[in-house]
Backbone of each chain as ProteinMPNN parsed JSONL, in Angstrom:
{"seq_chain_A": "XXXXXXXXXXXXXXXXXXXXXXXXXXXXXXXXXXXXXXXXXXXXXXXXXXXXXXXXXXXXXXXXXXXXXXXXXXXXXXXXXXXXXXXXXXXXXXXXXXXXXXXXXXXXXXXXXXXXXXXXXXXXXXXXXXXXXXXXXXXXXX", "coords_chain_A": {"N_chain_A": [[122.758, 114.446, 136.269], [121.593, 112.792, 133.392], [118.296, 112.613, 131.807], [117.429, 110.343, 130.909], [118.201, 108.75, 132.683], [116.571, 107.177, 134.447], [115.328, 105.347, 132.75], [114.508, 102.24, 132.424], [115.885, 98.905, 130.183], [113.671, 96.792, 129.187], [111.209, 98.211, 130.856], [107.98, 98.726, 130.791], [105.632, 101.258, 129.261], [102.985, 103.43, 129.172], [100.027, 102.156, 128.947], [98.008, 102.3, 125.958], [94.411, 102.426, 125.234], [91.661, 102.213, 122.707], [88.799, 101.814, 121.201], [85.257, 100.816, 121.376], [86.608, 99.804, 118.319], [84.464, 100.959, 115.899], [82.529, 100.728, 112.714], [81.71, 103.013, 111.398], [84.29, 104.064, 112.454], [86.598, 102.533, 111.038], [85.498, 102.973, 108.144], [86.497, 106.308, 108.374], [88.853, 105.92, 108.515], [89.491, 105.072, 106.446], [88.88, 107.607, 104.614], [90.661, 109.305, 105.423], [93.775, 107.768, 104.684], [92.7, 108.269, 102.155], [91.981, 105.497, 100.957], [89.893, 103.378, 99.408], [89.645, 100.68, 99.81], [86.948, 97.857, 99.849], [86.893, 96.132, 101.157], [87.176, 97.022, 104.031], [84.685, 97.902, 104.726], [82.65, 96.257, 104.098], [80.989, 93.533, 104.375], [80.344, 91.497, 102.831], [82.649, 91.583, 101.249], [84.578, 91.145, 102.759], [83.479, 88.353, 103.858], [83.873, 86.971, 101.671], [86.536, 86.506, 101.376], [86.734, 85.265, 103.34], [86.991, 85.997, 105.938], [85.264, 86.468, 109.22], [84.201, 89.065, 109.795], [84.771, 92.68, 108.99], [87.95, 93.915, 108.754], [89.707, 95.423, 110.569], [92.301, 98.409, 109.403], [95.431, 97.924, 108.625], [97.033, 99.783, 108.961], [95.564, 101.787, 111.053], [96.451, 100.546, 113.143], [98.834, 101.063, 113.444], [99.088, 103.421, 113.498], [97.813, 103.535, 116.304], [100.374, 102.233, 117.416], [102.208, 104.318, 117.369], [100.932, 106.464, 118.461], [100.875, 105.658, 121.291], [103.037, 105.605, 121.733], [104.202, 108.467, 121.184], [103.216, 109.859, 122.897], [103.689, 108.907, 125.446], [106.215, 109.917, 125.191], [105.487, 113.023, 125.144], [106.452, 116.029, 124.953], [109.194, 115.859, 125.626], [110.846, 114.457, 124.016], [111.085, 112.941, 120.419], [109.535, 110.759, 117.889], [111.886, 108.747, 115.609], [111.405, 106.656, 114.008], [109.317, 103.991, 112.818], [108.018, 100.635, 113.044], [105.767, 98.478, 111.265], [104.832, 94.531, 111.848], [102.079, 93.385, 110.421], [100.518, 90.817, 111.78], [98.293, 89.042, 112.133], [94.863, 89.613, 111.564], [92.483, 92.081, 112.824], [89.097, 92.674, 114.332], [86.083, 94.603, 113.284], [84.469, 96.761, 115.835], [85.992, 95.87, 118.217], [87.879, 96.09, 120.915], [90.95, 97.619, 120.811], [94.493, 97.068, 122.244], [97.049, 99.087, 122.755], [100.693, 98.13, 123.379], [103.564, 99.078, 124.996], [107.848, 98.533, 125.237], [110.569, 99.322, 126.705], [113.527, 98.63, 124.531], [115.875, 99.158, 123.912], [118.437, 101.475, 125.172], [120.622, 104.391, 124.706], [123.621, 106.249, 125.813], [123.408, 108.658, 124.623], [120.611, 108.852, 124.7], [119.26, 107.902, 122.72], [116.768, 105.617, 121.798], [114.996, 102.087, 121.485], [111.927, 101.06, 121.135], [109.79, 98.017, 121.999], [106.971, 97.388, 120.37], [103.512, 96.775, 120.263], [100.418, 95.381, 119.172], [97.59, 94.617, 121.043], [94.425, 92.304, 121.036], [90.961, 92.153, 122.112], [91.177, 89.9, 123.4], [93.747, 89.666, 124.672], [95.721, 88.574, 122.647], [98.199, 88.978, 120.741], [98.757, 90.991, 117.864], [100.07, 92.408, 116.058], [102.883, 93.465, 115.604], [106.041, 95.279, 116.278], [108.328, 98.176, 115.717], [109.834, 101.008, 117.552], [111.734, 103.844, 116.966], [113.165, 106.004, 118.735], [114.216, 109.362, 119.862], [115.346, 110.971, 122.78], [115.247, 114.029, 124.816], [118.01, 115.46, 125.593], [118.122, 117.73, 127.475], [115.562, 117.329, 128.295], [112.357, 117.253, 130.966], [112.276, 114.862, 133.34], [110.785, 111.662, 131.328], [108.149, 110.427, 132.636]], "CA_chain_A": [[122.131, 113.197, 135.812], [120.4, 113.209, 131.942], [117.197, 112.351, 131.831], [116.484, 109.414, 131.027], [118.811, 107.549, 133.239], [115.245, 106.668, 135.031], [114.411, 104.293, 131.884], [115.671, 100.981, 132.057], [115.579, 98.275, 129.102], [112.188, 96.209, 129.769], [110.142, 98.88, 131.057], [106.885, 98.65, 129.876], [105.077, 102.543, 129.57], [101.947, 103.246, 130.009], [99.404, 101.6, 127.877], [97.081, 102.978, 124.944], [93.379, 101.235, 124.744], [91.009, 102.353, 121.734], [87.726, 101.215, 120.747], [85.377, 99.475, 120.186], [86.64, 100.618, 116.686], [83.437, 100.712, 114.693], [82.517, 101.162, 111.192], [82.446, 104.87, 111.201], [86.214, 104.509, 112.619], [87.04, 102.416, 109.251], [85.758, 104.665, 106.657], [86.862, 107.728, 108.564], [90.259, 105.831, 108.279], [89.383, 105.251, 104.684], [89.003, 108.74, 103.848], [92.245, 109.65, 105.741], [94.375, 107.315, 103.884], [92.211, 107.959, 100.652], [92.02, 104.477, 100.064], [88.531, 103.014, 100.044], [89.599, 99.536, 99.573], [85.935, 97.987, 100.474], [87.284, 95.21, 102.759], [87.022, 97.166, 105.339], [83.559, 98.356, 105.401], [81.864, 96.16, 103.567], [80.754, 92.334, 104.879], [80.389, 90.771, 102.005], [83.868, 91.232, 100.549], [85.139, 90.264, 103.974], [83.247, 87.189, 103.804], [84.794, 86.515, 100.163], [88.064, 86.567, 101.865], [86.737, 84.019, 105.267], [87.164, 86.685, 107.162], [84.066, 86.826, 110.284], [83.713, 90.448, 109.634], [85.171, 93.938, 108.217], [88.528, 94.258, 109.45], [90.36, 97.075, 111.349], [93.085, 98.709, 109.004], [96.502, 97.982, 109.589], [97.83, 101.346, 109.49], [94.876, 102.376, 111.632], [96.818, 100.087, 114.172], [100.326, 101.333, 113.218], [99.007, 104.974, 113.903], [97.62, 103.838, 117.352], [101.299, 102.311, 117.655], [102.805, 105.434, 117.218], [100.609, 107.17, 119.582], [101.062, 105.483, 122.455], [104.624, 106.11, 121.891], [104.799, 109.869, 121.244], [101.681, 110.266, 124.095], [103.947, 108.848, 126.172], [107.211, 111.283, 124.762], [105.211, 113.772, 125.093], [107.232, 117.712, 125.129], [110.639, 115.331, 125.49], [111.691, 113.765, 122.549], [110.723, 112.469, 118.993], [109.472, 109.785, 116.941], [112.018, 108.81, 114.359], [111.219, 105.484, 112.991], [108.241, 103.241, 113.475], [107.342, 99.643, 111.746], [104.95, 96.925, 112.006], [104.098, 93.675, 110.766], [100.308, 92.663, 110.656], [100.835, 89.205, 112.07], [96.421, 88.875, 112.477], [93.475, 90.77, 111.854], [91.468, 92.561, 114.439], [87.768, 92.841, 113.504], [85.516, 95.725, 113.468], [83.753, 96.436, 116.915], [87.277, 94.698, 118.813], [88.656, 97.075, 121.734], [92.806, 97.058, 120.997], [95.488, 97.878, 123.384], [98.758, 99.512, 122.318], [101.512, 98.444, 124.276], [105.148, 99.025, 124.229], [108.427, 98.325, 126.438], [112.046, 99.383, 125.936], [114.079, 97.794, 123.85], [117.54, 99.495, 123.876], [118.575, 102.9, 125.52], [122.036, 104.659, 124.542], [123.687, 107.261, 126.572], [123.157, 109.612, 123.84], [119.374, 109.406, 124.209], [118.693, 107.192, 121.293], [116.231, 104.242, 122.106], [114.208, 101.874, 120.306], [110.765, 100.183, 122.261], [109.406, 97.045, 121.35], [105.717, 97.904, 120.169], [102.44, 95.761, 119.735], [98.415, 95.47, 119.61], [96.755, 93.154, 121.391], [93.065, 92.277, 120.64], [90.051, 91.326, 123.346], [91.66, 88.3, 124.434], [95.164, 89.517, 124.923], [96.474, 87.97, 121.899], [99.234, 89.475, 120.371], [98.152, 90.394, 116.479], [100.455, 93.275, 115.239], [104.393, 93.965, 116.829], [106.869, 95.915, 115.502], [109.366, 98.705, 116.513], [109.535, 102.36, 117.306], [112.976, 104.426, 117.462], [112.909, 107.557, 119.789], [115.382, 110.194, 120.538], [114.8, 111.933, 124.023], [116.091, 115.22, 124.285], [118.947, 115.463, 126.941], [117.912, 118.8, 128.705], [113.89, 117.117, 128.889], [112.188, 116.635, 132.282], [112.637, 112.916, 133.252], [109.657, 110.671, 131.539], [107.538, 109.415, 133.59]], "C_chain_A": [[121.383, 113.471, 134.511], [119.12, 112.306, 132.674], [116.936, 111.354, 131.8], [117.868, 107.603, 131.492], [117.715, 106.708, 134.617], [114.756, 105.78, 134.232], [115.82, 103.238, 131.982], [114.8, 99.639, 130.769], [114.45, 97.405, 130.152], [111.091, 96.846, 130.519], [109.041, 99.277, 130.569], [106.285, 100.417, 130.108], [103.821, 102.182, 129.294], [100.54, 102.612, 128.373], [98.106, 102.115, 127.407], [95.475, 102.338, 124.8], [92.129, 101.765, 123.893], [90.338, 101.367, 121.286], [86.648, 101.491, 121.613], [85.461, 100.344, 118.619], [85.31, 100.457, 115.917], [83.171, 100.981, 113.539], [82.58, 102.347, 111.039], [83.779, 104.989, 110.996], [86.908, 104.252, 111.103], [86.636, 102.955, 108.637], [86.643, 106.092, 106.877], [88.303, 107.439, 107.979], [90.65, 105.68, 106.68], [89.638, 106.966, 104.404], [90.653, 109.715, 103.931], [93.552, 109.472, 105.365], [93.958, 107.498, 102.541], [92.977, 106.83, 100.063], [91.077, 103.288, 100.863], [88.563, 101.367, 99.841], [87.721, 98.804, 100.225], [86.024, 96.963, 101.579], [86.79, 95.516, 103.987], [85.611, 97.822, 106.061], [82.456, 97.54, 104.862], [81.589, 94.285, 103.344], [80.912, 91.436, 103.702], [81.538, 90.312, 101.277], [84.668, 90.881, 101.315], [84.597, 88.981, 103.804], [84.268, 86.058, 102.489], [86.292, 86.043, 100.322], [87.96, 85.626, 103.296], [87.333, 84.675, 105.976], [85.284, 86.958, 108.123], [83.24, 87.81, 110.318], [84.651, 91.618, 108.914], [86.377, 93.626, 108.904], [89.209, 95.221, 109.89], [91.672, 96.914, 110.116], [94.409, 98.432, 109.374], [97.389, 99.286, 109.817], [97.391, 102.132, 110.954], [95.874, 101.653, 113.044], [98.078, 100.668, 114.382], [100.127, 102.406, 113.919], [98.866, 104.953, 115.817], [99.225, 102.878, 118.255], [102.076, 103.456, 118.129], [102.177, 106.623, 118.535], [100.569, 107.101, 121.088], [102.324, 105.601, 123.225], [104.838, 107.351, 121.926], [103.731, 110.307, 122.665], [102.563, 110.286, 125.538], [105.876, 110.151, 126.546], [106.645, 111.918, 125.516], [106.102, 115.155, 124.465], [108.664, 116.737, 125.14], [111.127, 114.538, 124.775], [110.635, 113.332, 121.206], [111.096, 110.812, 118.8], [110.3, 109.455, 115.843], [111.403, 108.16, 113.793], [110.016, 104.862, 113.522], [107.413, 102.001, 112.346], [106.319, 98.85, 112.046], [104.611, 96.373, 111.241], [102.677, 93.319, 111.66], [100.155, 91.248, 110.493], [98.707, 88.183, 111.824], [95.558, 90.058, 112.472], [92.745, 90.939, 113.422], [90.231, 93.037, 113.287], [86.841, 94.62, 113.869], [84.653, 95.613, 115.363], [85.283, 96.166, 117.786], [87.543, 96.643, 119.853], [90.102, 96.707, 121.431], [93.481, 98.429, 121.805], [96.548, 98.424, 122.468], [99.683, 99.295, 123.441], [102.84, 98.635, 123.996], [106.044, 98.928, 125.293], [109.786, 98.476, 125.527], [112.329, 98.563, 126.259], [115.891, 97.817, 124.405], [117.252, 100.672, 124.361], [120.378, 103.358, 125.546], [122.235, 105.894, 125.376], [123.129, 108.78, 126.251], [121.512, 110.047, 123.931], [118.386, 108.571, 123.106], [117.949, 105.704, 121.972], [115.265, 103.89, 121.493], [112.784, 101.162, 121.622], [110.341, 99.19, 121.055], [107.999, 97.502, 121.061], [104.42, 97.074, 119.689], [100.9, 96.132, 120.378], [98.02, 94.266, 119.95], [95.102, 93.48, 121.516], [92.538, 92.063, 121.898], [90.629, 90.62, 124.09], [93.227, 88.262, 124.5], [95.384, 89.108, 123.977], [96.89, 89.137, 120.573], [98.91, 89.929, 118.164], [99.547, 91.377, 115.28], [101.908, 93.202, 116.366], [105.179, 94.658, 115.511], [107.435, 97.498, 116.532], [110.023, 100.246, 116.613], [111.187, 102.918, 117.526], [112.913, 105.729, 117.668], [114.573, 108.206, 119.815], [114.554, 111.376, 121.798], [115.704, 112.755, 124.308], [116.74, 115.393, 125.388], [118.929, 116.708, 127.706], [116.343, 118.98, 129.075], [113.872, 116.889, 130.559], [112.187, 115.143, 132.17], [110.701, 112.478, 132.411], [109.318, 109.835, 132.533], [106.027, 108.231, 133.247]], "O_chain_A": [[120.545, 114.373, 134.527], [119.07, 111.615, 133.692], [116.1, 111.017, 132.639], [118.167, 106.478, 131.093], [118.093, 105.893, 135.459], [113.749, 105.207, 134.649], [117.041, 103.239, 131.82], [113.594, 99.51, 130.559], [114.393, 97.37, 131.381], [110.104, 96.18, 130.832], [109.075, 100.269, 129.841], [106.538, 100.866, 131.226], [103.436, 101.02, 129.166], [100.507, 102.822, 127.16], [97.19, 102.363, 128.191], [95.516, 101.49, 123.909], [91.2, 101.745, 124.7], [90.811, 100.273, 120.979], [86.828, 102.269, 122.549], [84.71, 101.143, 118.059], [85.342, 99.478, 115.171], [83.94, 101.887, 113.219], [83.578, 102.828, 110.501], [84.412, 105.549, 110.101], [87.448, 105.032, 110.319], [87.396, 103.835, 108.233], [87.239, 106.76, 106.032], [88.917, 108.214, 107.246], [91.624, 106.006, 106.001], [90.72, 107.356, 103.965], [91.358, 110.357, 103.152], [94.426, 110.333, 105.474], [94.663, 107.001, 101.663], [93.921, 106.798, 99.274], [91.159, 102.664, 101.921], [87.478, 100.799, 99.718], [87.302, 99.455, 101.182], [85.394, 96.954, 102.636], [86.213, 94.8, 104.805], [85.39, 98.129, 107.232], [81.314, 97.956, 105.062], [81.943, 93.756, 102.29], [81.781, 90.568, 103.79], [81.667, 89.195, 100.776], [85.632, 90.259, 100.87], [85.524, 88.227, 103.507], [84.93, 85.02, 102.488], [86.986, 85.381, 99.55], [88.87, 85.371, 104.084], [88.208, 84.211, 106.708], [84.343, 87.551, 107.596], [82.056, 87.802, 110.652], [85.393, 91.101, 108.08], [86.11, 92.938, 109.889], [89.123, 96.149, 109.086], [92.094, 95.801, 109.802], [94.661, 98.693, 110.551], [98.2, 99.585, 110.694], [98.118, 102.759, 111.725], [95.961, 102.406, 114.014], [98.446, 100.789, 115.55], [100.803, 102.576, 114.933], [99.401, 105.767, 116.57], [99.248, 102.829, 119.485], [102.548, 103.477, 119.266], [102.837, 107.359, 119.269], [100.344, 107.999, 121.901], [102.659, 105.664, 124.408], [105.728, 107.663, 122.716], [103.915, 111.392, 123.217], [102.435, 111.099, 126.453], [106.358, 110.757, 127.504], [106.943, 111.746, 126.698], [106.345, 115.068, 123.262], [109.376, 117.209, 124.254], [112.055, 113.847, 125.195], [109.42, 113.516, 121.269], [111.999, 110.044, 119.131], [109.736, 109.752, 114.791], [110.672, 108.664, 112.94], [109.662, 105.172, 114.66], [106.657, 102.173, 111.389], [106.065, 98.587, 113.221], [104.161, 96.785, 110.172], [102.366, 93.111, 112.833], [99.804, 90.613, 109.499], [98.307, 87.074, 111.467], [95.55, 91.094, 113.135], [92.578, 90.327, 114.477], [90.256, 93.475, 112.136], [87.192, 95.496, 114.66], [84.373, 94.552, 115.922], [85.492, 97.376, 117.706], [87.405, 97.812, 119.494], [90.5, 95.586, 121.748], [93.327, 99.64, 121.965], [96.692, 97.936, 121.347], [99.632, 100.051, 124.411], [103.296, 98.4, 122.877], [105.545, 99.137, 126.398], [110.085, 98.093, 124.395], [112.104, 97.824, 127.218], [116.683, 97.038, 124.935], [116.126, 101.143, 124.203], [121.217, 102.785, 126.241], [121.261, 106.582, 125.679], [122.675, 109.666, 126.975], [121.065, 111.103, 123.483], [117.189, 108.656, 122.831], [118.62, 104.857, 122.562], [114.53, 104.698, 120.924], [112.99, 100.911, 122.81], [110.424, 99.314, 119.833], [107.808, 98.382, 121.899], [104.464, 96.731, 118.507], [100.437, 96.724, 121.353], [98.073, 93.185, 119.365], [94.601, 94.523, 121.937], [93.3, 91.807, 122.83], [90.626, 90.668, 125.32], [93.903, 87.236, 124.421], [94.616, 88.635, 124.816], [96.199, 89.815, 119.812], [98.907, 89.01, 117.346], [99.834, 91.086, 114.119], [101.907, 92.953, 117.572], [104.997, 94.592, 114.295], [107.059, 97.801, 117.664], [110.732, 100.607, 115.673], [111.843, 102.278, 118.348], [112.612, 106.531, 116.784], [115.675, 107.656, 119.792], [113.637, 112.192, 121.707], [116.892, 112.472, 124.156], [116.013, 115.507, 126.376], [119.737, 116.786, 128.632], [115.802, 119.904, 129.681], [114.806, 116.529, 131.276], [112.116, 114.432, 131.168], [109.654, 112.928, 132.877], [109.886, 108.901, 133.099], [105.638, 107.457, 134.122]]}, "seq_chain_B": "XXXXXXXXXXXXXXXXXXXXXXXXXXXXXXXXXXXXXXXXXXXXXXXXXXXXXXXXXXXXXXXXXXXXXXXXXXXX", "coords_chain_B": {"N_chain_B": [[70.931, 87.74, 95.913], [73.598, 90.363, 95.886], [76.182, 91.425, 93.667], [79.503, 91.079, 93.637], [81.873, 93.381, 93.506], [84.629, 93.855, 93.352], [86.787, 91.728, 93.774], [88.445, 90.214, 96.555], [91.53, 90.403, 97.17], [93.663, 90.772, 98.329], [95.866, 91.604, 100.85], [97.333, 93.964, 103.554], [101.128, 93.519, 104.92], [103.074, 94.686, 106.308], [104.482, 97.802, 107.466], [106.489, 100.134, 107.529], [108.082, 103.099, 108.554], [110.289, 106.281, 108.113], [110.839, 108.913, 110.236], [111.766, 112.059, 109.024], [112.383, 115.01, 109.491], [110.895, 117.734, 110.285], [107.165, 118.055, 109.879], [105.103, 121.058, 108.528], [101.9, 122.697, 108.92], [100.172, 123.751, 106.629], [102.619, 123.119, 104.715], [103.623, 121.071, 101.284], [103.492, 118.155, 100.609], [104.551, 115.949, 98.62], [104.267, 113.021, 97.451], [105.964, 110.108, 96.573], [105.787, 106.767, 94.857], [107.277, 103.56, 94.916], [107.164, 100.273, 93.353], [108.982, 97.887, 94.62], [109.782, 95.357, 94.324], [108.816, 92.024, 93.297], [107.893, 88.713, 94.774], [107.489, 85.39, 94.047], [105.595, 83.751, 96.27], [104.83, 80.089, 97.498], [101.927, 78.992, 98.389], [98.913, 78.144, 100.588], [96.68, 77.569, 99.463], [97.705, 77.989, 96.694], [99.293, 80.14, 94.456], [100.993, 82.884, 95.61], [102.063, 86.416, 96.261], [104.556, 88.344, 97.195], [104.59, 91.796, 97.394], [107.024, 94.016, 97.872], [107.385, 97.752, 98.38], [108.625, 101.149, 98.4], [108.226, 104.335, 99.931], [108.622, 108.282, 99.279], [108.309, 111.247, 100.722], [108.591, 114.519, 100.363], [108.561, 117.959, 100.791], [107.863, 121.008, 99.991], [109.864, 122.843, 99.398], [111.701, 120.933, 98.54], [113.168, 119.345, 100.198], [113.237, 115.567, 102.129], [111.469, 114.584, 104.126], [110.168, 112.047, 104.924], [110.568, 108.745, 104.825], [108.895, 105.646, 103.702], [108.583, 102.145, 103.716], [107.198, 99.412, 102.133], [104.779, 95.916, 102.851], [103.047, 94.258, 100.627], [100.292, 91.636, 100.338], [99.625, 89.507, 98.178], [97.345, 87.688, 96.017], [95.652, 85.64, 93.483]], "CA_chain_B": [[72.275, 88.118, 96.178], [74.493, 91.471, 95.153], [76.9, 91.152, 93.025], [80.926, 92.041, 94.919], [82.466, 94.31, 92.194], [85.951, 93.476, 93.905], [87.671, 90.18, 94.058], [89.196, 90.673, 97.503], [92.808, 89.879, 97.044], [95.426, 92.155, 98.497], [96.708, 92.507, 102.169], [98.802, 95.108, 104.219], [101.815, 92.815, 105.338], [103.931, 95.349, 107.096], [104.625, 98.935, 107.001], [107.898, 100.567, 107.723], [108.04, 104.365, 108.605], [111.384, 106.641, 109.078], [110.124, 110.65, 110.329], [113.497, 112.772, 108.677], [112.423, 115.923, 109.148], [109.172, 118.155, 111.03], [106.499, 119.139, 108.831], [104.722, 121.967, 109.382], [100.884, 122.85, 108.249], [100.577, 124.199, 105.582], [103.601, 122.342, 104.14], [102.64, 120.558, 100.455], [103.877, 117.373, 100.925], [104.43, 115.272, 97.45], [104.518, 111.173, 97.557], [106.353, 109.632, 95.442], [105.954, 105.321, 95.46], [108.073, 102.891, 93.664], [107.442, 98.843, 93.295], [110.762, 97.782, 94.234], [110.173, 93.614, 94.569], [107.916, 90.974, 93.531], [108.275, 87.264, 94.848], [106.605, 84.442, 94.268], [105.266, 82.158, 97.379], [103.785, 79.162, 96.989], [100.457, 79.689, 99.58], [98.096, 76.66, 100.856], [95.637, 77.777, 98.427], [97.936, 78.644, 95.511], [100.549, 81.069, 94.246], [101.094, 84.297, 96.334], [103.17, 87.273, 95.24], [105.01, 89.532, 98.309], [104.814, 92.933, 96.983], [107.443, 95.418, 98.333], [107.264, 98.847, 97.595], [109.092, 102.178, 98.845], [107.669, 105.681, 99.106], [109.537, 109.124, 99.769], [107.889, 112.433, 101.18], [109.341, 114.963, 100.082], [107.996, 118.951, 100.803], [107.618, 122.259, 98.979], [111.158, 123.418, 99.247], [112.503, 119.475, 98.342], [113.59, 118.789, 101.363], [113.365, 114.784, 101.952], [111.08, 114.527, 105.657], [110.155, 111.062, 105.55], [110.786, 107.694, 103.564], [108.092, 104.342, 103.995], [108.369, 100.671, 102.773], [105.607, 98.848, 102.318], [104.883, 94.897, 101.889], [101.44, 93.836, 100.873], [100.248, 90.123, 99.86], [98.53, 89.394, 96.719], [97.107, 86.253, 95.181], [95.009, 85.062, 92.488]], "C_chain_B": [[73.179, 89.019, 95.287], [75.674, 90.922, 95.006], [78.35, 91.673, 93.722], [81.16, 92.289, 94.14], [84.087, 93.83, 92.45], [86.171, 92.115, 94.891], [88.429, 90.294, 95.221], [90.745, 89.572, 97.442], [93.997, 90.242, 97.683], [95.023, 92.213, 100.281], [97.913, 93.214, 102.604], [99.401, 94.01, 104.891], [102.373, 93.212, 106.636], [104.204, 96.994, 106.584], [105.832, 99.383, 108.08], [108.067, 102.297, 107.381], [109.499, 105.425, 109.068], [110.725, 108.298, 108.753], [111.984, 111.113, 110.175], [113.303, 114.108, 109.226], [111.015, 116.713, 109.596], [108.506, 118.617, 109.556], [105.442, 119.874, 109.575], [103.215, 122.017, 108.797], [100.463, 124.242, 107.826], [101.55, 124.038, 104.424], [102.677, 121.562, 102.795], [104.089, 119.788, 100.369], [103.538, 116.035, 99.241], [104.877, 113.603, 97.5], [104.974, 110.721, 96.227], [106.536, 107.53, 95.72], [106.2, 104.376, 94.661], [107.844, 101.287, 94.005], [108.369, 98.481, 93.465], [110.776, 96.025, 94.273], [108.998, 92.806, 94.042], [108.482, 89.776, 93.728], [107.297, 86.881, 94.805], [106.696, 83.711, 95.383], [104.376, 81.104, 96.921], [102.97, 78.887, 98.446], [100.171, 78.252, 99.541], [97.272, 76.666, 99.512], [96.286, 78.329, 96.769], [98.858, 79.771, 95.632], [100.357, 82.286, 94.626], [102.389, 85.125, 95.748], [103.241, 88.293, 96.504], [105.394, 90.938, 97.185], [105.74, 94.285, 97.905], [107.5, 97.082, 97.132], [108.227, 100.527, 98.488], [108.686, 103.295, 98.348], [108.626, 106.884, 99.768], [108.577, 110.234, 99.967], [108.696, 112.962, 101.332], [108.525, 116.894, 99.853], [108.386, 120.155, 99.95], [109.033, 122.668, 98.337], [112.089, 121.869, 98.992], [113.099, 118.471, 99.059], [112.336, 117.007, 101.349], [112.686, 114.889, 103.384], [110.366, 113.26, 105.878], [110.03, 109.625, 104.619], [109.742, 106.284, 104.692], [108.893, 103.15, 103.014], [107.171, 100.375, 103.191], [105.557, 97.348, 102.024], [103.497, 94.339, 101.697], [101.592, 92.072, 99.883], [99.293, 90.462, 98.824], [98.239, 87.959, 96.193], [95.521, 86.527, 94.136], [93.555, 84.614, 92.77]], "O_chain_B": [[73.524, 88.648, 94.165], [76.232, 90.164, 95.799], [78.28, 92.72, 94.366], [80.761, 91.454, 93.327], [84.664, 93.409, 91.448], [85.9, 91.718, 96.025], [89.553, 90.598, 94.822], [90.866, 88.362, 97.632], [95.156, 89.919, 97.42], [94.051, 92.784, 100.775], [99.076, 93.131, 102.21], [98.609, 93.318, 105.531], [102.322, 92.589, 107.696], [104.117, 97.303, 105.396], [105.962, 98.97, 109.233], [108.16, 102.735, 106.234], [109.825, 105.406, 110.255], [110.317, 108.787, 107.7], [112.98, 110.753, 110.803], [114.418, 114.516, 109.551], [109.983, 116.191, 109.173], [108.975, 119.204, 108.58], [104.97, 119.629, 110.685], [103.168, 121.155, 107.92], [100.418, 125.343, 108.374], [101.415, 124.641, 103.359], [101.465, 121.375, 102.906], [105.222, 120.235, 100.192], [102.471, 115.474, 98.993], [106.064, 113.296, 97.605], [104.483, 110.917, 95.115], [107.265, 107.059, 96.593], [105.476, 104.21, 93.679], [108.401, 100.957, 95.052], [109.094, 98.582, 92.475], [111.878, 95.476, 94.244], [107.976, 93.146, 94.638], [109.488, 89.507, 93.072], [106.268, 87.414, 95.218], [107.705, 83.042, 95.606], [103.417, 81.207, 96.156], [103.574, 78.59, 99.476], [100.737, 77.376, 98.887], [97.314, 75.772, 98.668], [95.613, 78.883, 95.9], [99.166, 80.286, 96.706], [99.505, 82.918, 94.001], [103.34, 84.73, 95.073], [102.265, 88.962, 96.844], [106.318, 90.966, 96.372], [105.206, 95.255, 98.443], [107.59, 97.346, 95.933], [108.01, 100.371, 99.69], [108.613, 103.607, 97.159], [109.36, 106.567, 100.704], [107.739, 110.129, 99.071], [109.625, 112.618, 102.063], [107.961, 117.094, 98.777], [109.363, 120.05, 99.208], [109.286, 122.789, 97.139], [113.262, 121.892, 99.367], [113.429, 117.311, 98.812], [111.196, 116.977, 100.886], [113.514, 115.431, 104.116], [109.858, 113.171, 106.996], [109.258, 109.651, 103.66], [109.838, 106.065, 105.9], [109.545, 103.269, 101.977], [106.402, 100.755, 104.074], [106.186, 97.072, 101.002], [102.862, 93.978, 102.687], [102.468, 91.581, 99.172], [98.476, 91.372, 98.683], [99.185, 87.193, 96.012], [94.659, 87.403, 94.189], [92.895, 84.068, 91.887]]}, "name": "protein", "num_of_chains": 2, "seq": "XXXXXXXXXXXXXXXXXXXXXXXXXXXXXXXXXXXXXXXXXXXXXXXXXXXXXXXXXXXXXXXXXXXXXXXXXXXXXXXXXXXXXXXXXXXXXXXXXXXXXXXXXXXXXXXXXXXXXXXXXXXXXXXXXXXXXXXXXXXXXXXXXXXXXXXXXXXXXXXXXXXXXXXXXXXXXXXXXXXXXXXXXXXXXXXXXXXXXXXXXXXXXXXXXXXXXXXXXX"}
C-alpha cells in the first residue's frame, strides 16, 4: 500500500492558530522581509488608508499558510508551490487560524490542498493553494 | 498633529511562490525582481494600477531554487 492512500480529497488536516499577532510580531516581520513599509506599525498611516488599525502583513499570513502545511508534512514530503490572494485585512492584536483541506491527490504522490486564514469571527480573509509531493516510502500522514 | 511622511498607497494583492530546489545555510541567495505588468482599473475612488511583478532566487553556484510573482495595488 503507498502511503498516502489514507488521504482522501476533502480532508481537512490539522489546524494552525497564531496570535494575538501584536506589534512586536509586525516589525519583527518588518525586519525579516526588510521592508519597513510603516502601514503596518504605525496608526496613523493606517488611519490615512480607513483602515481601524495597523494591519497584519500578508506574507506574514502566507508564511503561516505554509506552515501549517509543511507542520503537517512533516519528515514525509515537500512544499513545492504555495500562493495566496489577500482577499481582507486582519488587524493587529486578531488571533488567525490556518486551515487547509485536500484538493487533489495523484497516485504518484503529487497533491495540491486548498489553503486559507480565517480571522476572530471565522471569516474567511486570505485563500490560496499549496502543492505537495509526499514521498512514497514515508510513514502514512497522520 | 504629526505630520505622515508617507501617503499610504500600495497593497500586497497576492503572492505566488514555486520552492525548485533545497537551500542550505549558508547558501548566498541573490533576488533578482522584474515589473512585468501594469493595468489600469478604474476603483470607486479613482484610477487604480494592478502591479505584477516576478522575482527569481537564484544561489551561489547559479542554480535557479525558487521563482515568486507578485501583484500589489496602487492608486493615487
Amino acid at each position: 500500500m503507498s502511503t498516502h492512500d489514507d488521504l482522501r480529497v476533502g480532508d481537512e488536516i490539522p489546524a494552525l492558530r497564531k496570535g494575538p499577532v501584536n506589534r512586536q510580531r509586525l516589525v519583527e516581520w518588518c525586519a525579516a522581509e526588510n521592508d519597513y513599509y510603516p502601514l503596518h506599525y504605525d496608526e496613523r498611516v493606517a488611519a490615512a488608508m480607513g483602515l481601524p488599525g495597523t494591519p497584519i502583513q500578508g506574507t506574514y499570513k502566507l508564511a503561516l499558510m505554509g506552515q501549517v502545511v509543511t507542520r503537517w508534512l512533516a519528515e514525509r514530503g515537500v512544499l513545492l508551490g504555495l500562493s495566496a490572494r489577500y482577499r481582507g485585512p486582519n488587524m493587529e492584536g486578531e488571533v488567525l487560524v490556518a486551515r487547509a483541506r485536500i484538493a487533489t491527490i495523484e497516485a504518484d504522490g503529487l497533491a495540491t490542498l486548498e489553503v486559507w486564514i480565517e480571522g476572530p469571527g471565522g471569516e474567511r480573509t486570505t485563500d490560496g493553494i499549496a502543492s505537495v509531493r509526499i514521498a512514497s516510502d514515508a510513514p502514512p500522514v497522520v | 498633529m504629526p505630520c505622515i511622511s508617507v501617503r499610504p498607497s500600495l497593497v500586497n494583492a497576492g503572492d505566488e511562490f514555486e520552492f525548485i530546489a533545497t537551500v542550505f545555510v549558508g547558501d548566498r541567495i541573490t533576488i533578482e525582481r522584474r515589473l512585468c505588468e501594469i493595468e489600469k482599473k478604474k476603483g470607486r475612488h479613482g484610477d487604480m494600477y494592478l502591479l505584477r511583478s516576478e522575482a527569481t532566487y537564484v544561489n551561489q553556484r547559479g542554480k535557479l531554487v525558487a521563482r515568486a510573482k507578485s501583484t500589489s495595488l496602487r492608486w493615487e
